[in-house]
TIDREN-610713 format. One line per 2 residues: their letters; for each residue x, y, z of N, C-alpha, C. Coordinates in pm, whole numbers, plus 32768, in hexadecimal, padded with zeros to 4 digits. Each point is the difference from the previous one (the first is absolute). Layout:
REM TIDREN-610713
a = X Y Z X Y Z X Y Z  ... .
END
This chain:
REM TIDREN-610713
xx = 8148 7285 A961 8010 7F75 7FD9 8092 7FE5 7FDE  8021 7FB3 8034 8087 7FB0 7FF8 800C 7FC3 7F4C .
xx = 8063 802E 7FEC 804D 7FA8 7F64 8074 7FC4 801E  8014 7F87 7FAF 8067 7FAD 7FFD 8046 8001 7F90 .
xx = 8066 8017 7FDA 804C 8017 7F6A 8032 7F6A 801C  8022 7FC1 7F7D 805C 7F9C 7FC3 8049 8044 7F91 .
xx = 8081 7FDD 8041 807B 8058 7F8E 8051 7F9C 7FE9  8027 8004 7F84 8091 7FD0 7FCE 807E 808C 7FD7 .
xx = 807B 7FC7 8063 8080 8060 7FF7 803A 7FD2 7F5A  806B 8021 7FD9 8050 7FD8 7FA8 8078 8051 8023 .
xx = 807E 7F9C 7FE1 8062 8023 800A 8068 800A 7F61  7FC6 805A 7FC1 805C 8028 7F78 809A 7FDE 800E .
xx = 807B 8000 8090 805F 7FF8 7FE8 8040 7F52 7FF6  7F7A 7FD4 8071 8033 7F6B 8005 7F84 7F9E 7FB3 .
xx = 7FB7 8019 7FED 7F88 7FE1 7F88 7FAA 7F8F 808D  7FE8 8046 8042 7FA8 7FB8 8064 7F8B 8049 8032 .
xx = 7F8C 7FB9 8010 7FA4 801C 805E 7FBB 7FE3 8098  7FC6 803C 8011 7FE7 7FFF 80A9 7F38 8030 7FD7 .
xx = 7FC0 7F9F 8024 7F45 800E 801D 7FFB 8017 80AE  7F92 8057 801B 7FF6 7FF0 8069 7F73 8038 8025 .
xx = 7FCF 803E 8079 7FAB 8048 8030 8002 8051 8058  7F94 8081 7FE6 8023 804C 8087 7F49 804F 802D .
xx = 8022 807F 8040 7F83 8022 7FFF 804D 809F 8006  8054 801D 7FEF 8075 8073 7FFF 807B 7FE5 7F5A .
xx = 8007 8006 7FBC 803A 7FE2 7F8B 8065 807E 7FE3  7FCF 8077 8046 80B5 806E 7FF5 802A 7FDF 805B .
xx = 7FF7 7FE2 8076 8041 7FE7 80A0 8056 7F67 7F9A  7FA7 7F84 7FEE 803A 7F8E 7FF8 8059 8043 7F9C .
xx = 7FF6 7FFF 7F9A 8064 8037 7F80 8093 8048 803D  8008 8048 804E 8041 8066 8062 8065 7F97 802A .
xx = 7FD6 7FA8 8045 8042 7FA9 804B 8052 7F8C 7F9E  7FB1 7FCC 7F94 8051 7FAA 7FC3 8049 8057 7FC8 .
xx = 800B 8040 7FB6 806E 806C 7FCB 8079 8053 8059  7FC7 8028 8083 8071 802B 8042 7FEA 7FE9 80BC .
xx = 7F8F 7FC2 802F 8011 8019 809D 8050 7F60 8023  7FBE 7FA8 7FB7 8023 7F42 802F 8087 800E 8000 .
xx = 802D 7FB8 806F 8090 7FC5 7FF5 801A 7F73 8010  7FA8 7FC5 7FB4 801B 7F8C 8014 7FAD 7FAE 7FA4 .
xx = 7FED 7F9B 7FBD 7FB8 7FAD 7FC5 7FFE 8004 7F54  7FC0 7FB9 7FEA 8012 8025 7F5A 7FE1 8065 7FA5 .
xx = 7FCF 8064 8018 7FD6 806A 7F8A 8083 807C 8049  803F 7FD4 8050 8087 8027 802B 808A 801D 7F8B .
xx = 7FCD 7F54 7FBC 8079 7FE3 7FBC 7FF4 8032 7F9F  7F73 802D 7FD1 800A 7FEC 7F5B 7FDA 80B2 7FC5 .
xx = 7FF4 805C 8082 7FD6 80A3 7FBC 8050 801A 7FB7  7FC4 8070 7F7F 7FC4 8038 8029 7F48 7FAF 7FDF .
xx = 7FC5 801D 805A 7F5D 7FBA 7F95 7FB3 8073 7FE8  7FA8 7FE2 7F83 7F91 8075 7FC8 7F96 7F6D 7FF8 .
xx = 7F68 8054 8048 7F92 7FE1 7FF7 7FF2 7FE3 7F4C  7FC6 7F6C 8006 7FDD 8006 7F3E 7F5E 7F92 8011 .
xx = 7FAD 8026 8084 7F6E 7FC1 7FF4 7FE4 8051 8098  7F8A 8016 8007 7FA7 800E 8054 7F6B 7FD1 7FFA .
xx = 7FEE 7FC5 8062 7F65 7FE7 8000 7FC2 7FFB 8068  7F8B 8076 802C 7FC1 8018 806D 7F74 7F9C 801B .
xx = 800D 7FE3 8091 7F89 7F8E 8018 7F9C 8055 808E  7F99 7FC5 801A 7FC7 8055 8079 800F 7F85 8076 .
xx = 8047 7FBB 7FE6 7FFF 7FA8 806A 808C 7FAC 7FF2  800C 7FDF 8074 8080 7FC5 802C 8013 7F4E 7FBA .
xx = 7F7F 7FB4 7FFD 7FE5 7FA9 7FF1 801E 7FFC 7F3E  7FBF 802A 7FC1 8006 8028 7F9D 80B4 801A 7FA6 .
xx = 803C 8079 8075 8076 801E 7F9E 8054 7F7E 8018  8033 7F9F 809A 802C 7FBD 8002 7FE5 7F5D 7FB0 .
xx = 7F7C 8025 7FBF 7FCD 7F83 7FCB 8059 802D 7F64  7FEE 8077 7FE8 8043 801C 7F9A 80BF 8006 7FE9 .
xx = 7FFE 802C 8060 8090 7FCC 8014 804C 7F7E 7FF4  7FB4 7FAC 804E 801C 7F70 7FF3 7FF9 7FD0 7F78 .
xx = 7F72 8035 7F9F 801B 7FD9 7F82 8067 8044 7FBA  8050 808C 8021 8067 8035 7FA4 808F 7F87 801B .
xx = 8008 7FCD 8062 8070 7FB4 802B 7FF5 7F77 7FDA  7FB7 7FC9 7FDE 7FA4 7F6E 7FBE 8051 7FF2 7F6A .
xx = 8004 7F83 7FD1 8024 800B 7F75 7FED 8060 7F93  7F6A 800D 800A 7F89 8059 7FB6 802C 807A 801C .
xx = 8028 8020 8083 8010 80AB 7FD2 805F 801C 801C  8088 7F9E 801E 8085 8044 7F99 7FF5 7FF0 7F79 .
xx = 7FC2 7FB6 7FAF 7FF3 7FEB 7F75 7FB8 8098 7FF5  7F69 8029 8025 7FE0 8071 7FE5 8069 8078 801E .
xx = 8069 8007 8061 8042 804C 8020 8069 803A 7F87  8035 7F91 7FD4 8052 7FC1 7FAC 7FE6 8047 7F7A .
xx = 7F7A 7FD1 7FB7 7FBB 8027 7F9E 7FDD 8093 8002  7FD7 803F 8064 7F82 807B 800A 8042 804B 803F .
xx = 8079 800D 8052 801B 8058 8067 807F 7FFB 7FD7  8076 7FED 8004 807F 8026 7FEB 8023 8017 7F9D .
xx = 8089 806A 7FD3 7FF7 7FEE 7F69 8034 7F87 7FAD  8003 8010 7F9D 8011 7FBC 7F7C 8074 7F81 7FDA .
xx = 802D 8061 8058 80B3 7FFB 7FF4 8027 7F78 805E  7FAC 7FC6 8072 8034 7F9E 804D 7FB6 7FAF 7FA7 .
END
């Protein structure tokens, strides 16, 4: 059976984050950190994983995704997931 992770990156040097999805989460991780040459999680490494959340369906993690990017869950992001300090 197929899993779908929803992850949020963080970037400790430039105080930014990056949500996304995959169904591979060391491969994707791999790449924003060192294979991409191009695009935004480019600009801002190094990133460390600071959420994971596994779904059994595709439908599901991207429904969840959409809510991490929504008002509501950068506020939860904000609150529950990064540290203290931003």
């Amino acid at each position: 059976m197929d899993e779908f992770v929803v992850y949020i990156l963080y970037s400790e040097k430039h105080a930014k984050t990056y949500t996304g999805y995959t169904s591979n989460l060391i491969d994707r991780f791999h790449s924003h950190n060192q294979l991409a040459t191009k695009g935004y999680t480019k600009k801002y490494r190094p990133w460390h994983v600071v959420y994971v959340k596994v779904f059994y369906t595709k439908r599901e993690a991207l429904a969840h995704e959409k809510w991490l990017k929504s008002g509501q869950g950068r506020t939860f992001i904000k609150n529950n997931i990064l540290p203290k300090s931003i």
